[in-house]
Biotite code that builds the C-alpha atoms (Angstrom):
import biotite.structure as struc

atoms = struc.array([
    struc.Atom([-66.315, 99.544, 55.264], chain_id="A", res_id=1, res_name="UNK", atom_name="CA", element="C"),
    struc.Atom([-68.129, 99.190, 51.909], chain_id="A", res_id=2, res_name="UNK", atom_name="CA", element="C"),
    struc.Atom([-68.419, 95.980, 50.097], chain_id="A", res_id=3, res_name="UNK", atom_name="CA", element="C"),
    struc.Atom([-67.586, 96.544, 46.775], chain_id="A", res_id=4, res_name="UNK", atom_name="CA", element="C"),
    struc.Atom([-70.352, 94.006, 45.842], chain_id="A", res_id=5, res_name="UNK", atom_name="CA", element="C"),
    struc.Atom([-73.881, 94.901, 44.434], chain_id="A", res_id=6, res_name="UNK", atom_name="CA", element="C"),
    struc.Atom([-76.672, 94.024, 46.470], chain_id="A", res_id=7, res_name="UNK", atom_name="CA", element="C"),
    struc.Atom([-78.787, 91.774, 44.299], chain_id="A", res_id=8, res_name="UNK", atom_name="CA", element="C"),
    struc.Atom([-82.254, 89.562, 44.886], chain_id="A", res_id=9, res_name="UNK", atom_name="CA", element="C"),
    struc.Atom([-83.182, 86.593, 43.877], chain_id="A", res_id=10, res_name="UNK", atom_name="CA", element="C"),
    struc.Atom([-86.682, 86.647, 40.867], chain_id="A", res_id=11, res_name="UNK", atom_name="CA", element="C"),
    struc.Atom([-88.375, 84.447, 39.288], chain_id="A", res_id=12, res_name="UNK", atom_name="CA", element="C"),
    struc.Atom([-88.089, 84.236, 35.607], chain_id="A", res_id=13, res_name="UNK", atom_name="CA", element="C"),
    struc.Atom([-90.391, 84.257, 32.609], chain_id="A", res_id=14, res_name="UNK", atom_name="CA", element="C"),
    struc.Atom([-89.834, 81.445, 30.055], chain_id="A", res_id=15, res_name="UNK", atom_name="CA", element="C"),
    struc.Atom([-89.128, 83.872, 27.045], chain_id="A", res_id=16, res_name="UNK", atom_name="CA", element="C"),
    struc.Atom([-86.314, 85.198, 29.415], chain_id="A", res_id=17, res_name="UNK", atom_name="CA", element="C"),
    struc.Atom([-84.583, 81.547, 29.833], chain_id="A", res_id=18, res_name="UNK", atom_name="CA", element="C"),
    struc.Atom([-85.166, 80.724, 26.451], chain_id="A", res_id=19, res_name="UNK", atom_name="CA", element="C"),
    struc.Atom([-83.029, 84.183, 25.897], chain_id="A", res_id=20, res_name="UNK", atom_name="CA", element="C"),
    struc.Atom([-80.500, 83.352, 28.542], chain_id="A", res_id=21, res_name="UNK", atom_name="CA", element="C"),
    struc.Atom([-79.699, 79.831, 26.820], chain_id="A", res_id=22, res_name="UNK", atom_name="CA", element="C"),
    struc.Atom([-79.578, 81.046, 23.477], chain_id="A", res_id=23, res_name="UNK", atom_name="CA", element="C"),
    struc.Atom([-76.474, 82.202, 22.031], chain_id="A", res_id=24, res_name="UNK", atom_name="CA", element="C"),
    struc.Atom([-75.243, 85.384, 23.454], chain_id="A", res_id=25, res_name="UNK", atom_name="CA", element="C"),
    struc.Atom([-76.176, 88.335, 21.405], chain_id="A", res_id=26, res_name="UNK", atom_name="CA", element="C"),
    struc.Atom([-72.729, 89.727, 20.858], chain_id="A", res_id=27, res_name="UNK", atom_name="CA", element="C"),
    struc.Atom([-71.935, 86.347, 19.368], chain_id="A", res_id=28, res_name="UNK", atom_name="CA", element="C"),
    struc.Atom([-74.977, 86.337, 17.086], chain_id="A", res_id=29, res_name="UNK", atom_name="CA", element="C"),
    struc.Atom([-73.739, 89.992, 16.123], chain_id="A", res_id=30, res_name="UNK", atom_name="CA", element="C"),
    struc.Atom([-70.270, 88.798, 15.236], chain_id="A", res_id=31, res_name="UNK", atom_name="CA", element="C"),
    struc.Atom([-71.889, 86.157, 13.017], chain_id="A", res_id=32, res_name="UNK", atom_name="CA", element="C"),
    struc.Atom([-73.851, 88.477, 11.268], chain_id="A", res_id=33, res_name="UNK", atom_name="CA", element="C"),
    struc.Atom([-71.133, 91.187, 10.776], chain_id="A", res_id=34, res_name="UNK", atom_name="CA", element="C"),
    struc.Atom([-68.472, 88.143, 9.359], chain_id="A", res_id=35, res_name="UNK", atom_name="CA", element="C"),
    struc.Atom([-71.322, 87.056, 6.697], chain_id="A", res_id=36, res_name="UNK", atom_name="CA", element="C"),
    struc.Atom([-71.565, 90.632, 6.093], chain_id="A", res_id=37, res_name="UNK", atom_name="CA", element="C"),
    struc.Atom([-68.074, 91.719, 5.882], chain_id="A", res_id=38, res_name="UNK", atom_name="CA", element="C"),
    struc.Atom([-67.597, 88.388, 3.712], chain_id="A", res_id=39, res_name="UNK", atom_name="CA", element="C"),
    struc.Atom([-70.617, 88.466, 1.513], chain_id="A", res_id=40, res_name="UNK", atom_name="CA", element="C"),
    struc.Atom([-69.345, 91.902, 0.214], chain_id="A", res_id=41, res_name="UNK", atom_name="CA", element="C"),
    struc.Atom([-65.877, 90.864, -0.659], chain_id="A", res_id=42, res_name="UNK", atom_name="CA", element="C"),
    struc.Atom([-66.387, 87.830, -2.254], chain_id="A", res_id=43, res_name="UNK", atom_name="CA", element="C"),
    struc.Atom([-68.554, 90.062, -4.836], chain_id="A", res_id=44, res_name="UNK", atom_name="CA", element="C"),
    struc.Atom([-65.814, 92.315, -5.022], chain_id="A", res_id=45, res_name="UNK", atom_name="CA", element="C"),
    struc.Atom([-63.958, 89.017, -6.177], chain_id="A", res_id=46, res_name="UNK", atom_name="CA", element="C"),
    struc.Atom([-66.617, 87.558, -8.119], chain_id="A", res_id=47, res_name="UNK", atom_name="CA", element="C"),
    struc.Atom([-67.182, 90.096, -10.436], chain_id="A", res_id=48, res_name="UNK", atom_name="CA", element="C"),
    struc.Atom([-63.310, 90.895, -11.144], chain_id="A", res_id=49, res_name="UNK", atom_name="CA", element="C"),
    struc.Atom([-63.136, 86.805, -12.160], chain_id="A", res_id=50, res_name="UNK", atom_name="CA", element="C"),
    struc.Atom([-61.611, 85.280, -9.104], chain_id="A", res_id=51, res_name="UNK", atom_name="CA", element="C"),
    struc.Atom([-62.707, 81.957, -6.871], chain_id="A", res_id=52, res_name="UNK", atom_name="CA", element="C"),
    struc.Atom([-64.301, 82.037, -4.087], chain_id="A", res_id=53, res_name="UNK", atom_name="CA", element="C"),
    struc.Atom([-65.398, 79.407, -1.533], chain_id="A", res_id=54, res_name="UNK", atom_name="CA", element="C"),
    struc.Atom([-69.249, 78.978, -1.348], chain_id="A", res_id=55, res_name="UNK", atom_name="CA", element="C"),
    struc.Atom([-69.689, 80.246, 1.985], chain_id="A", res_id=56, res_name="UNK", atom_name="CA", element="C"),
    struc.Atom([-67.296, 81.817, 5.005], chain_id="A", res_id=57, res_name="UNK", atom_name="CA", element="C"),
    struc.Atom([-66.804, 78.591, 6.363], chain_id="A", res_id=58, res_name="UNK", atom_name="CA", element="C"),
    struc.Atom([-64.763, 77.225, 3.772], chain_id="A", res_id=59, res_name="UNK", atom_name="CA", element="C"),
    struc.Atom([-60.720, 78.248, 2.675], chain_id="A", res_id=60, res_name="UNK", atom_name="CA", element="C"),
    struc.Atom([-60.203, 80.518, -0.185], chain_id="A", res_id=61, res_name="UNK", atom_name="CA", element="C"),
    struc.Atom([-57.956, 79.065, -2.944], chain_id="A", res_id=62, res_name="UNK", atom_name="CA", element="C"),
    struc.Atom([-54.727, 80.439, -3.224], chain_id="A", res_id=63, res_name="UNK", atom_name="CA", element="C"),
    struc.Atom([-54.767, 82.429, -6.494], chain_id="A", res_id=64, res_name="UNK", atom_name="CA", element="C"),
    struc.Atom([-52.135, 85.216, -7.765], chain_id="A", res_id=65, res_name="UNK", atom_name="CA", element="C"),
    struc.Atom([-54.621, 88.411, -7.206], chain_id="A", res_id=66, res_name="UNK", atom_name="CA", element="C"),
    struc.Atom([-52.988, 91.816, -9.254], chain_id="A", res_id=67, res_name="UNK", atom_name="CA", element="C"),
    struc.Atom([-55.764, 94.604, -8.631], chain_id="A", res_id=68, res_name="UNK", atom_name="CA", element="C"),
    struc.Atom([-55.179, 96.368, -5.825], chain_id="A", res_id=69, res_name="UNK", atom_name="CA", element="C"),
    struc.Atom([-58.991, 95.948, -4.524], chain_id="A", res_id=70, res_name="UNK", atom_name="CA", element="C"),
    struc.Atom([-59.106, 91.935, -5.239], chain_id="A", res_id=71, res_name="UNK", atom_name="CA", element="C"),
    struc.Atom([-55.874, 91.882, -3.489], chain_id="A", res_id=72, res_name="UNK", atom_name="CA", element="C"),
    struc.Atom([-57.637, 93.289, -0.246], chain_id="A", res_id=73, res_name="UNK", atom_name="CA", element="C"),
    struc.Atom([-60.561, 91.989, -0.945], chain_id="A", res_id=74, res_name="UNK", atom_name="CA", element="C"),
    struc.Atom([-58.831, 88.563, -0.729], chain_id="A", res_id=75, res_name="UNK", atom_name="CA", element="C"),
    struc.Atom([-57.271, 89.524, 2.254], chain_id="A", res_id=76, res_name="UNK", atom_name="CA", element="C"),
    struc.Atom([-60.512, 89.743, 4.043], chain_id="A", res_id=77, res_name="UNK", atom_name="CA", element="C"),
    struc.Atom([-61.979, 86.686, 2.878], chain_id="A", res_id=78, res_name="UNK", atom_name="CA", element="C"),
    struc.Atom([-58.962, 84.581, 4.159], chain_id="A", res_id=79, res_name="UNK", atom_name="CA", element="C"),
    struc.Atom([-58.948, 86.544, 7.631], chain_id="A", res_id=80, res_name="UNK", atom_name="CA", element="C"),
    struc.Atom([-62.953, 85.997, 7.847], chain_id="A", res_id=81, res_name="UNK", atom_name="CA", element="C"),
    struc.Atom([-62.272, 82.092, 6.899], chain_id="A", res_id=82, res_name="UNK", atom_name="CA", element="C"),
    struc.Atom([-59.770, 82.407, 9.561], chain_id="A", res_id=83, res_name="UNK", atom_name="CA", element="C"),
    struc.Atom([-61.702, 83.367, 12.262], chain_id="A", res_id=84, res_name="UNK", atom_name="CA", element="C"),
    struc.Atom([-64.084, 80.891, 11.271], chain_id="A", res_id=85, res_name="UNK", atom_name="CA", element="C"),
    struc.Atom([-61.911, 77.962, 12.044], chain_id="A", res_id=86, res_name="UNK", atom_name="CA", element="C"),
    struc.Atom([-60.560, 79.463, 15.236], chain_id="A", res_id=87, res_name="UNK", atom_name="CA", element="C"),
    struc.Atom([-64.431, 79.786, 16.397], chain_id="A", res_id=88, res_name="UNK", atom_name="CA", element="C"),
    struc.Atom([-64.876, 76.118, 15.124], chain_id="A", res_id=89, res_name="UNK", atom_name="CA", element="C"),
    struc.Atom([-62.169, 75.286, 17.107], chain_id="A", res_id=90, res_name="UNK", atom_name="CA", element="C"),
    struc.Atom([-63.267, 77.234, 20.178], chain_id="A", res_id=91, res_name="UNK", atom_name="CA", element="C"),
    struc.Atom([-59.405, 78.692, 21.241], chain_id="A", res_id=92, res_name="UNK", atom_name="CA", element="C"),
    struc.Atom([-60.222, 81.765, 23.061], chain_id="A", res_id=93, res_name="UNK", atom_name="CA", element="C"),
    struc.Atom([-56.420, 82.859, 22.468], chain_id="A", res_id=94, res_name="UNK", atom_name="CA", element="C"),
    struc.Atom([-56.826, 81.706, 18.378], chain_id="A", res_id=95, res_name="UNK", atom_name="CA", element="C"),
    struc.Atom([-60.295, 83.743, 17.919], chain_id="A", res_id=96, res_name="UNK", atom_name="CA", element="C"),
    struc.Atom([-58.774, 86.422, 19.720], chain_id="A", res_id=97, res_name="UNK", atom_name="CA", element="C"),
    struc.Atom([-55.487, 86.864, 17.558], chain_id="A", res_id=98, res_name="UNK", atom_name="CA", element="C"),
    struc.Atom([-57.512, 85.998, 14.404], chain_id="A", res_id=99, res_name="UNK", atom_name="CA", element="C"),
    struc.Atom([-60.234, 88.974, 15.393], chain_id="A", res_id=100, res_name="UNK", atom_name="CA", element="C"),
    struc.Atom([-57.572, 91.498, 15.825], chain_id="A", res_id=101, res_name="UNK", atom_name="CA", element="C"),
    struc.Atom([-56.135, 90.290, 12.124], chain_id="A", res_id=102, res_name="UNK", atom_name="CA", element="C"),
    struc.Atom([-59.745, 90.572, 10.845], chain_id="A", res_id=103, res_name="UNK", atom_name="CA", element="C"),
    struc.Atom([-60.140, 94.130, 12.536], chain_id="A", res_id=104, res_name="UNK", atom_name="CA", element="C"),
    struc.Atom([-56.343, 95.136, 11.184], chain_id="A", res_id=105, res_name="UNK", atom_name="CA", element="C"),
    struc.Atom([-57.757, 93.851, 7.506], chain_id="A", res_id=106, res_name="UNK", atom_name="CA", element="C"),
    struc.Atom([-60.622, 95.964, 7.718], chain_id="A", res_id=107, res_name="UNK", atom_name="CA", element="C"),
    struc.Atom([-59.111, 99.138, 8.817], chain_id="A", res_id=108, res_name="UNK", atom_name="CA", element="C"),
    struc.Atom([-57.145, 99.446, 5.649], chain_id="A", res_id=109, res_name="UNK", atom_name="CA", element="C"),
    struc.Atom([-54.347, 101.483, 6.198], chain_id="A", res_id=110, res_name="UNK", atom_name="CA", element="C"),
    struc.Atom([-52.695, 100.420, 8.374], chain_id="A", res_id=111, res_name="UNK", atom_name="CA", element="C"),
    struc.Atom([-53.095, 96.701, 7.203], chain_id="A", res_id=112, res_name="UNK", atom_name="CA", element="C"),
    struc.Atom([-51.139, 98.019, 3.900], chain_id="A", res_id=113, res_name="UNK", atom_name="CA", element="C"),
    struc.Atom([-48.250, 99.317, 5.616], chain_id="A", res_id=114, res_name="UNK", atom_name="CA", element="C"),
    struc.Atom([-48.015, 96.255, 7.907], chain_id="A", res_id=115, res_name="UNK", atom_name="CA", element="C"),
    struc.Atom([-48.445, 94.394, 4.342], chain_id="A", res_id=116, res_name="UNK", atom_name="CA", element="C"),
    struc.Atom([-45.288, 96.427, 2.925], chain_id="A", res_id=117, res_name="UNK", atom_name="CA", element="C"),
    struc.Atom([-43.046, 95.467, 5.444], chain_id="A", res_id=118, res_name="UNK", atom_name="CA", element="C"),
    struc.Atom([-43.889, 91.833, 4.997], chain_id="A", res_id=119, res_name="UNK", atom_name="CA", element="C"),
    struc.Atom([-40.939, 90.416, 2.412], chain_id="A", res_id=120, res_name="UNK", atom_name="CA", element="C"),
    struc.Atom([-43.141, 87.415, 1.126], chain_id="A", res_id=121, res_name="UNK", atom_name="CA", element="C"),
    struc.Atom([-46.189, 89.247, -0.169], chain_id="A", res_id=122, res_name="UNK", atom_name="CA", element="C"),
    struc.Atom([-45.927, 90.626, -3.845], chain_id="A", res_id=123, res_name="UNK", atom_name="CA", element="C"),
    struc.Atom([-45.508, 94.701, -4.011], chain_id="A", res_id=124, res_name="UNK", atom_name="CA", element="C"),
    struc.Atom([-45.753, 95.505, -7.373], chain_id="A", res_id=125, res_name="UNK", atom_name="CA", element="C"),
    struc.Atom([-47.009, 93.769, -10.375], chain_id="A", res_id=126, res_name="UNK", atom_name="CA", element="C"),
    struc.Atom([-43.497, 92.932, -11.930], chain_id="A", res_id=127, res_name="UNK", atom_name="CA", element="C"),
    struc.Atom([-42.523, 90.798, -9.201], chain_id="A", res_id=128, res_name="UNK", atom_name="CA", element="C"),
    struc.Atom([-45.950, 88.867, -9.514], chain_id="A", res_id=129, res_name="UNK", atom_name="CA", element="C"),
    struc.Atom([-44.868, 88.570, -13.657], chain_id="A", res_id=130, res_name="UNK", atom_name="CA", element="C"),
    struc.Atom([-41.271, 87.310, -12.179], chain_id="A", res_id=131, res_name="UNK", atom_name="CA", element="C"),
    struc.Atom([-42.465, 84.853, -10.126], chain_id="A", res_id=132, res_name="UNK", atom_name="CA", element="C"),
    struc.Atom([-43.937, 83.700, -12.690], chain_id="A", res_id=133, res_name="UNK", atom_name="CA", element="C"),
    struc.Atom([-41.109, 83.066, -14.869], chain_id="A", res_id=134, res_name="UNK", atom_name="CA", element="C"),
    struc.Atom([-39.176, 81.998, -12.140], chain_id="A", res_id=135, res_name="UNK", atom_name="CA", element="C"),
    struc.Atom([-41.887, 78.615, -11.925], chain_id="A", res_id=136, res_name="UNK", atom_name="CA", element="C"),
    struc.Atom([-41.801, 78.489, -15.871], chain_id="A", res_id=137, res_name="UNK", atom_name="CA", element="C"),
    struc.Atom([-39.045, 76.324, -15.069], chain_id="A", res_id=138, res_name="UNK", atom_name="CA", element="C"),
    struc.Atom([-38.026, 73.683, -12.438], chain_id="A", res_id=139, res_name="UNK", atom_name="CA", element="C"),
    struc.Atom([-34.663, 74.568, -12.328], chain_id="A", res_id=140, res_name="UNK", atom_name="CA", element="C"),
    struc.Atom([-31.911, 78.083, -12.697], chain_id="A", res_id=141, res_name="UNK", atom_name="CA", element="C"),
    struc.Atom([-28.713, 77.767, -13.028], chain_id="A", res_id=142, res_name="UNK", atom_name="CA", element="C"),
    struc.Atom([-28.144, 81.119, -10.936], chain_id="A", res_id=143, res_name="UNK", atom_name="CA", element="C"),
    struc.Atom([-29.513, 84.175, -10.268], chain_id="A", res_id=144, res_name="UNK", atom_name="CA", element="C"),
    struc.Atom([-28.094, 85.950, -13.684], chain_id="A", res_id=145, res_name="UNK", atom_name="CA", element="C"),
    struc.Atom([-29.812, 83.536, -15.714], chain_id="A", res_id=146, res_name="UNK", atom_name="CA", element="C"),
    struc.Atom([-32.766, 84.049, -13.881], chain_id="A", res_id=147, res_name="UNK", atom_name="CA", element="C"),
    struc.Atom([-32.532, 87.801, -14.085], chain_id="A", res_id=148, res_name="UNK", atom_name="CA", element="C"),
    struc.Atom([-31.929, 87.871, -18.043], chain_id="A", res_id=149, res_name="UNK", atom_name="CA", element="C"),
    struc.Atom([-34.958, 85.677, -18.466], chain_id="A", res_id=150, res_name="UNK", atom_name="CA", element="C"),
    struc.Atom([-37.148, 88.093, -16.641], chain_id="A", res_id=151, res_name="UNK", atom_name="CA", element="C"),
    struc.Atom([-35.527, 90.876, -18.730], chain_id="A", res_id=152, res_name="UNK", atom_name="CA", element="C"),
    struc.Atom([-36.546, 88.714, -22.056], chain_id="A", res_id=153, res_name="UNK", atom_name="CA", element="C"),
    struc.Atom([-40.006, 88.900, -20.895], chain_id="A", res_id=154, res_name="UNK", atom_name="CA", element="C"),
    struc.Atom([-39.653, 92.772, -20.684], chain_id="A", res_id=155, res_name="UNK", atom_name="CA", element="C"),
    struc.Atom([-39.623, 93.115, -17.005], chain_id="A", res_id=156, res_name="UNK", atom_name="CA", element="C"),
    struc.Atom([-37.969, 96.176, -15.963], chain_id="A", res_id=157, res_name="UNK", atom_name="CA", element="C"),
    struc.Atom([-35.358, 94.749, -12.834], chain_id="A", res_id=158, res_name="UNK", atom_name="CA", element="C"),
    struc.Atom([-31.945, 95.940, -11.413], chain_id="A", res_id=159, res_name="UNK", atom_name="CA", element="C"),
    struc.Atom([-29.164, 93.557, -10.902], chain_id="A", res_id=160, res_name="UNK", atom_name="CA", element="C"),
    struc.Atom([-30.068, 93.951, -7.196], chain_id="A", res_id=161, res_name="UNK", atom_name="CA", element="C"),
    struc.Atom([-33.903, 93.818, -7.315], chain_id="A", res_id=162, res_name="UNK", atom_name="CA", element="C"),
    struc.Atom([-33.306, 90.578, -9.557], chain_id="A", res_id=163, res_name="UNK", atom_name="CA", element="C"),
    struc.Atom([-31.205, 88.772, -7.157], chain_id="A", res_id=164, res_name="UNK", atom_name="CA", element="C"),
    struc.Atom([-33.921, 89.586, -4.721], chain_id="A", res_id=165, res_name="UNK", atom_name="CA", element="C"),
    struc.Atom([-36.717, 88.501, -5.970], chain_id="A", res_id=166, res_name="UNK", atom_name="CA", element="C"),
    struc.Atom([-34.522, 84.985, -7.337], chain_id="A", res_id=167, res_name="UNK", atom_name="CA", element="C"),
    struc.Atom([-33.865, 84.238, -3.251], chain_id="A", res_id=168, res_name="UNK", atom_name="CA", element="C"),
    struc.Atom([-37.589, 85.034, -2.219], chain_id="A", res_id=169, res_name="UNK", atom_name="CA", element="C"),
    struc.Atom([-38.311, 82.659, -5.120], chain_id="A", res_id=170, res_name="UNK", atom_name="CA", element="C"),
    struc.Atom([-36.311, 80.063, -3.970], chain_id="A", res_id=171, res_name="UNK", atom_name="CA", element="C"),
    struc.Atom([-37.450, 80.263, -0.503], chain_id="A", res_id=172, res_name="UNK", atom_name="CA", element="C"),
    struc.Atom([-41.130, 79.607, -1.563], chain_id="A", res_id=173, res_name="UNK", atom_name="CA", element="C"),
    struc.Atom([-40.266, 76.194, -2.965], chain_id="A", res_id=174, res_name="UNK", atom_name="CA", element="C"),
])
């Protein structure tokens, strides 16, 4: 029978090899480098279109109302990068794992979107980021009608429907 083992033998090693074996792993330092890369290019994207950014990948992006589509993914990124950041920080092999498959899912674009379009608490078009922002214009609606002709006034195409929507998502977010 075969031992499914590799034979191995004992050597003795040269200092520039232990000074590689307890520095951080390599895959680890390439991670590193690919975050600050991934993140350095999207907070330019953000920077020149006018939006905040944190100084560095290690801190949290403010939440802002983003409307262009490539700020909006841009964003995206940034916050997925800072999260991964804190789950490293926080060394949770489970947390860095979910939060590098979110990263990965950000990048890939595509499919990100669609998984975006099925989420009911994200914006989808720029009329409902306009509504929400009449719906916080005041503390308090009477109902959803009133709400509805108020985004109407502020010549926001809506359907009785799509109106009544958006006025429950609205309330949710308080």
């Amino acid at each position: 029978m075969k031992t499914p083992y590799l034979q191995t033998e004992a050597r003795k090693i040269t200092p520039e090899e232990y000074a590689q074996l307890i520095s951080p792993d390599h895959q680890q330092q390439k991670l590193l480098d690919t975050l600050r890369l991934v993140w350095d290019h999207n907070a330019a994207i953000l920077k020149a279109l006018g939006y905040r950014v944190p100084s560095d990948w290690t801190g949290m992006p403010a939440t802002q109302d983003v409307v262009e589509p490539e700020a909006v993914e841009a964003s995206r990124i940034i916050a997925a990068c800072c999260r991964l950041w804190e789950t490293i920080d926080a060394k949770d092999p489970f947390a860095i794992g979910n939060a590098g498959i979110w990263l990965g899912l950000s990048l890939c674009g595509e499919p990100f979107r669609r998984h975006q379009g099925r989420s009911g608490s994200n914006p989808k078009s720029v009329h409902k980021i306009k509504a929400r922002e009449v719906f916080r214009s005041r503390d308090i609606w009477q109902s959803a009608k009133e709400f509805i002709k108020a985004v109407e006034q502020n010549g926001i195409p809506v359907s009785p429907q799509q109106g009544a929507n958006w006025f429950t998502d609205f309330r949710k977010e308080q």
